[in-house]
C-alpha positions as CSV (number, residue, x, y, z in Angstrom):
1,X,93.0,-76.2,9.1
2,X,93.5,-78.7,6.2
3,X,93.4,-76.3,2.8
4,X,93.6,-79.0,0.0
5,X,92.4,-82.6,-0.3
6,X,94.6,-84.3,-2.5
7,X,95.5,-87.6,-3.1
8,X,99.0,-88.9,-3.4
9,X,99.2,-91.3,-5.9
10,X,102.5,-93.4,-8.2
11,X,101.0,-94.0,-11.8
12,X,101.6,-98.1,-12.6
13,X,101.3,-98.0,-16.4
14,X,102.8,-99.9,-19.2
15,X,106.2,-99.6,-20.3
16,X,109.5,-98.3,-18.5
17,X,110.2,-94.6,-18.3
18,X,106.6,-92.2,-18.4
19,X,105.8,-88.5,-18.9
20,X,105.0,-88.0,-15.4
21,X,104.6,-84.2,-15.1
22,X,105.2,-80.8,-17.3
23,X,105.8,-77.2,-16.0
24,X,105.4,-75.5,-19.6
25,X,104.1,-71.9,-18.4
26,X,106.5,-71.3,-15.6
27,X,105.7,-67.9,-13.4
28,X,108.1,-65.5,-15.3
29,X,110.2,-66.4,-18.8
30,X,109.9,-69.9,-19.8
31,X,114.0,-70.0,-20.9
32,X,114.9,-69.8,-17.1
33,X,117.2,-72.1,-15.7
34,X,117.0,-75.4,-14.0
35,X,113.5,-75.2,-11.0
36,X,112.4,-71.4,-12.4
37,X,112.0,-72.4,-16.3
38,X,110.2,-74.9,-18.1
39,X,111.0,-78.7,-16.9
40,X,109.6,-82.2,-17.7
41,X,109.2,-84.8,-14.9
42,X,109.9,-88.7,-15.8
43,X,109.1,-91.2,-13.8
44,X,110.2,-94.8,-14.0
45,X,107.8,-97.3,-13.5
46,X,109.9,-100.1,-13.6
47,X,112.1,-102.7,-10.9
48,X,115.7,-101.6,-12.3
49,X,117.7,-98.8,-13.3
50,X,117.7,-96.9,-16.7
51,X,120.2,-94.7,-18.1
52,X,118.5,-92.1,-19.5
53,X,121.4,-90.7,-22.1
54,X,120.9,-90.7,-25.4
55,X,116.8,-90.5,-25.1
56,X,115.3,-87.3,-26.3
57,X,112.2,-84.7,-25.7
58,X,110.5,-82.9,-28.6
59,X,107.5,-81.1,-29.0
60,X,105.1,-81.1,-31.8
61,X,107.9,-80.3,-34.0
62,X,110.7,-82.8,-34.7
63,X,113.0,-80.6,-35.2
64,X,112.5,-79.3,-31.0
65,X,114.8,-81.4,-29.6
66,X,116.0,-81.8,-26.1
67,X,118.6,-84.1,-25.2
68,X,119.0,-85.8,-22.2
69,X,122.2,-85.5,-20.3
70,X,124.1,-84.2,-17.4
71,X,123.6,-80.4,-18.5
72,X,119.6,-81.0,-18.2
73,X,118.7,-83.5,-14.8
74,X,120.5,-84.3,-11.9
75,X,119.0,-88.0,-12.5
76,X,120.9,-89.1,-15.7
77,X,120.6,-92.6,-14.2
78,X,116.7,-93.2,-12.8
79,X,116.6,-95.9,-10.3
80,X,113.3,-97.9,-9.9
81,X,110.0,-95.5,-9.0
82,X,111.7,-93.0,-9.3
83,X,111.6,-89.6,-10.7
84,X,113.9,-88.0,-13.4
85,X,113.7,-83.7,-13.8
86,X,114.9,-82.6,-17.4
87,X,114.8,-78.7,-17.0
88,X,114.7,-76.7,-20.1
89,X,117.6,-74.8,-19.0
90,X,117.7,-71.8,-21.9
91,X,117.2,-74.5,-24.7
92,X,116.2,-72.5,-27.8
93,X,114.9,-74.9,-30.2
94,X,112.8,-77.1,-27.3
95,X,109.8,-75.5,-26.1
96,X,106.4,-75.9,-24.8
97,X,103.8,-73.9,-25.6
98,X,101.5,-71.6,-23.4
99,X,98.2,-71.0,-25.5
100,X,98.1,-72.9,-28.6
101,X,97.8,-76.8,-28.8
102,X,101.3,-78.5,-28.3
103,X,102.7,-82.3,-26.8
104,X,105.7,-83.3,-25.0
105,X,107.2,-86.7,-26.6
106,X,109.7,-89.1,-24.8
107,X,111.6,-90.6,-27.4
108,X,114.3,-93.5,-26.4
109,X,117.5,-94.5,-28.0
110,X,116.1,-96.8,-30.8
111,X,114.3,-93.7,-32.1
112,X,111.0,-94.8,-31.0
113,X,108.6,-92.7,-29.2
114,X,107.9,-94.6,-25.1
115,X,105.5,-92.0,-24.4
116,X,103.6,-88.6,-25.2
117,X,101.3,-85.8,-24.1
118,X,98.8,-83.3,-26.1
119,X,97.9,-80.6,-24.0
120,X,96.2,-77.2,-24.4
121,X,96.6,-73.7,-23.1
122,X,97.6,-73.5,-19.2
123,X,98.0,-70.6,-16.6
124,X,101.1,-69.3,-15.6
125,X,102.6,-71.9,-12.8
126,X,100.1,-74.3,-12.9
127,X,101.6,-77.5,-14.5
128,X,100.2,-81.0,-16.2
129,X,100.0,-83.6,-13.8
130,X,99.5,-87.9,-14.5
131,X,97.0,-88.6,-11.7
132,X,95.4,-92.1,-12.3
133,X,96.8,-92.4,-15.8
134,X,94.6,-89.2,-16.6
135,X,96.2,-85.9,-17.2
136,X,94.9,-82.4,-14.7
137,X,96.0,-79.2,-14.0
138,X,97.6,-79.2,-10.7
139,X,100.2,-77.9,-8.4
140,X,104.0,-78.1,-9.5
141,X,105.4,-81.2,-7.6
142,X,108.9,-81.6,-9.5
143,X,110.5,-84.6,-8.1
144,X,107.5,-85.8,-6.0
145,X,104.0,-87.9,-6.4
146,X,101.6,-85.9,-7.8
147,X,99.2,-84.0,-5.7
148,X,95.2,-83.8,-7.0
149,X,93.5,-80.7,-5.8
150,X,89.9,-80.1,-6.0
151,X,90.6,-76.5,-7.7
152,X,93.8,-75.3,-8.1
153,X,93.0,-71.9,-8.9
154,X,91.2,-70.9,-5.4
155,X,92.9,-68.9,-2.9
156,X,92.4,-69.9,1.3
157,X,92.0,-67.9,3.9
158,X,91.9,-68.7,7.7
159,X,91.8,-67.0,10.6
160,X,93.0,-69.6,13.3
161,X,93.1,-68.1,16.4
162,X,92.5,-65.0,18.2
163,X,93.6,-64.4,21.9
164,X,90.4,-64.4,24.3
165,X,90.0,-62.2,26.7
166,X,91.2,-59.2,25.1
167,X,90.5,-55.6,26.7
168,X,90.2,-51.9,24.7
169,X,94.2,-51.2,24.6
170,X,95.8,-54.4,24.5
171,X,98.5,-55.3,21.6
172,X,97.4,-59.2,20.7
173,X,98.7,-61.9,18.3
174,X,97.1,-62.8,15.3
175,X,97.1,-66.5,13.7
176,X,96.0,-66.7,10.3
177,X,96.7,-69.3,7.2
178,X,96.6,-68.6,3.9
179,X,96.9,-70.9,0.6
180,X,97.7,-68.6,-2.5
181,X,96.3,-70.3,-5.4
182,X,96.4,-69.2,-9.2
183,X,96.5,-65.5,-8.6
184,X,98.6,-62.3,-9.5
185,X,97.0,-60.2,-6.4
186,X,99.7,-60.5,-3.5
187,X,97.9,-58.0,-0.9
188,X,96.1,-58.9,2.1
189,X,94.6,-56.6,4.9
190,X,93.3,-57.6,8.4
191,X,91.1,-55.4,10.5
192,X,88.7,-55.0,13.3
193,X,85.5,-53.2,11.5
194,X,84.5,-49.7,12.7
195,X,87.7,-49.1,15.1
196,X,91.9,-49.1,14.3
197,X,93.8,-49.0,11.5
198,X,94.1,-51.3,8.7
199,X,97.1,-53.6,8.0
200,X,98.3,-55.2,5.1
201,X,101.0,-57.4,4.1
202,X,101.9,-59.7,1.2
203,X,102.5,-62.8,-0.4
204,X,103.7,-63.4,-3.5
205,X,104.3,-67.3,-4.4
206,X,101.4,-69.0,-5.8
207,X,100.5,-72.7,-4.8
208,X,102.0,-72.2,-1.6
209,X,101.0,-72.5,2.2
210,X,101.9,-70.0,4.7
211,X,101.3,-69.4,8.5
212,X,101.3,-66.2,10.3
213,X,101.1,-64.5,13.7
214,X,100.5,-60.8,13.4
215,X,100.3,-57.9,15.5
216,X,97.0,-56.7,16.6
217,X,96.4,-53.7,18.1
218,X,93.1,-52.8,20.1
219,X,92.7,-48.7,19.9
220,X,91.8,-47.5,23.5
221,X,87.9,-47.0,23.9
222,X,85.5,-48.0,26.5
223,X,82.3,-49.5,24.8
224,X,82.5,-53.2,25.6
225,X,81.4,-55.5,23.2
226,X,81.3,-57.9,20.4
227,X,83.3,-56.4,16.9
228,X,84.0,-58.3,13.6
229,X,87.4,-59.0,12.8
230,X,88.1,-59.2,8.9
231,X,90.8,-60.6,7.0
232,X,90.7,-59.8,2.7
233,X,92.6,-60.6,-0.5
234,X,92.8,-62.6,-3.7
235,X,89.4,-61.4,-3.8
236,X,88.5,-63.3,-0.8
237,X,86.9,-62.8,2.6
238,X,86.4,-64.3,6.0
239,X,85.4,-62.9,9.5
240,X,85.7,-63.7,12.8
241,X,83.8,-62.4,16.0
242,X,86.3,-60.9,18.6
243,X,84.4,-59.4,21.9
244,X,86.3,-56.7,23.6
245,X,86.2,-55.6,27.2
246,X,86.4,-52.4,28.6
247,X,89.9,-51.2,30.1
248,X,90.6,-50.9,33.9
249,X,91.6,-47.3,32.6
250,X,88.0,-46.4,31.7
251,X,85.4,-43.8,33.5
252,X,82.1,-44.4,32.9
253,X,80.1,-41.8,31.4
254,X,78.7,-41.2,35.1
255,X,82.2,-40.0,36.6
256,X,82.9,-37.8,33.3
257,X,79.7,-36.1,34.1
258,X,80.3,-35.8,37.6
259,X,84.3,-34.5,37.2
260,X,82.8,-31.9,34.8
261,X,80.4,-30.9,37.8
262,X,77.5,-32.2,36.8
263,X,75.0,-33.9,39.2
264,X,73.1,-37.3,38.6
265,X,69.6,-37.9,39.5
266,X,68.9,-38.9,42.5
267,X,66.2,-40.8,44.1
268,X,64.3,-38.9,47.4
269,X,65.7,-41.3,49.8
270,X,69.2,-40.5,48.5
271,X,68.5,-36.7,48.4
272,X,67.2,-36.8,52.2
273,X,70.1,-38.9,53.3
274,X,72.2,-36.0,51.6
275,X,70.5,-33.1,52.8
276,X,70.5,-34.8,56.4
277,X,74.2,-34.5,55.8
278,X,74.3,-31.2,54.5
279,X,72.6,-29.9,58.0
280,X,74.7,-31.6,60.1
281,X,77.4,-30.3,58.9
282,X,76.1,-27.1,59.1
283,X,74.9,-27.6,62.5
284,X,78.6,-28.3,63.1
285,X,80.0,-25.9,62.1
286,X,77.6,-23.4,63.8
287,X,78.4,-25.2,66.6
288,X,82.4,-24.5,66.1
289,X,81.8,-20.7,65.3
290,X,79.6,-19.9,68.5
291,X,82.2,-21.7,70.8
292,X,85.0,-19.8,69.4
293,X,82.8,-16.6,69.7
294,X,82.7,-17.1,73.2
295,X,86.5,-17.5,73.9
């Protein structure tokens, strides 16, 4: 099942080197190095390669500087569409704000500012992205085109596949997908209403994809038929219909009554047959005694 239409698209804008991309409310603290912390993306929109030392990232304030250099990207030198990291990396005086109005300037080695970003308040892992030359909230791509979602913040849940043919006492795979969206919940529980147990597991990475195949187990019972099979979390909920058949190991009600010496109705022409059988038996047996008698 496809979660997420996006588009994958390379901004073509004026100039050379572009604010591409900004993580500035990473999940956890914001001074974290390299990936984890806060990170500008750069992306050169240009034929040739530009050395990127010497140019220099502030925020609002001028005195917020970040320099570019070897101790910051792995890309000092950005070859043509490409993309450039510059991770925070601890940097005290640069940062980006997380609630209150702030911008991320790209400032080159003449001093002059090539490019810039206002932005507002942002959740926790949920970055800035260029898509179109317009700026959304969207799913951290560091290092990669920039990937439009329809709403970043919803959660997906799927049950893919459930095993047909599946009798009361049977242990059966699960197959379920799940996208974690902008969310702190990380539990999620599967479960066939009305019968079993419950079982839960977690996720914890937001943004992320993940396939599973769980254990199932059907409790031993005899009363055939269709049962809901639910899967929850992040506030979400989706069902599936699962039918289940009775076990070879079953008795039907009708043999429990009868091993507990109970007696069925029965219609006259069964009763007659089994009376008929009753006397000859009987008659039998007479028959047996009175011979013996003689001897």
């Amino acid at each position: 099942m496809r979660f997420l239409i996006f588009l994958l698209l390379i901004p073509v804008v004026s100039g050379e080197i572009i604010i591409n991309e900004f993580l500035p409310n990473p999940i956890g603290k914001d001074t974290q190095d390299w990936n984890d912390g806060e990170w500008i993306e750069l992306f050169n929109t240009n034929n040739s390669r530009v050395d990127l030392s010497g140019y220099v990232l502030k925020d609002s304030k001028d005195t917020n500087e970040l320099y570019i250099g070897e101790t910051n990207t792995k890309n000092v030198i950005i070859k043509p569409y490409s993309y450039a990291i510059i991770y925070r990396n601890g940097e005290g005086d640069f940062s980006l704000n997380n609630v209150d109005y702030d911008e991320v300037r790209l400032i080159d080695r003449t001093n002059t500012v090539i490019d810039k970003v206002g932005y507002s308040s942002i959740n926790e892992g949920v970055s800035w992205a260029r898509i179109e030359d317009k700026w959304v909230r969207s799913v951290p791509s560091p290092g990669k085109p920039n990937l439009f979602y329809l709403n970043v913040s919803d959660s997906i849940l799927s049950i893919d596949s459930v095993k047909s043919g599946v009798k009361f006492g049977d242990l059966i795979e699960l197959k379920i997908s799940v996208f974690k969206g902008d969310t702190n919940k990380n539990v999620l529980k599967y479960y066939i209403k009305d019968i079993g147990n419950v079982y839960q597991f977690k996720v914890f990475e937001k943004f992320t994809n993940y396939s599973f195949v769980l254990p199932l187990e059907i409790p031993f019972d005899c009363k055939e038929g269709s049962y809901t099979l639910y899967l929850d979390g992040f506030d979400k909920r989706v069902n599936q219909s699962i039918f289940i058949s009775k076990s070879n190991d079953c008795v039907s009600e009708d043999e429990k009554f009868l091993n507990k010496g109970g007696v069925i109705f029965e219609n006259s022409s069964i009763k007659q047959k089994r009376w008929a059988l009753y006397f000859f038996c009987f008659v039998l047996i007479l028959i047996i005694y009175l011979k013996n008698e003689r001897n």
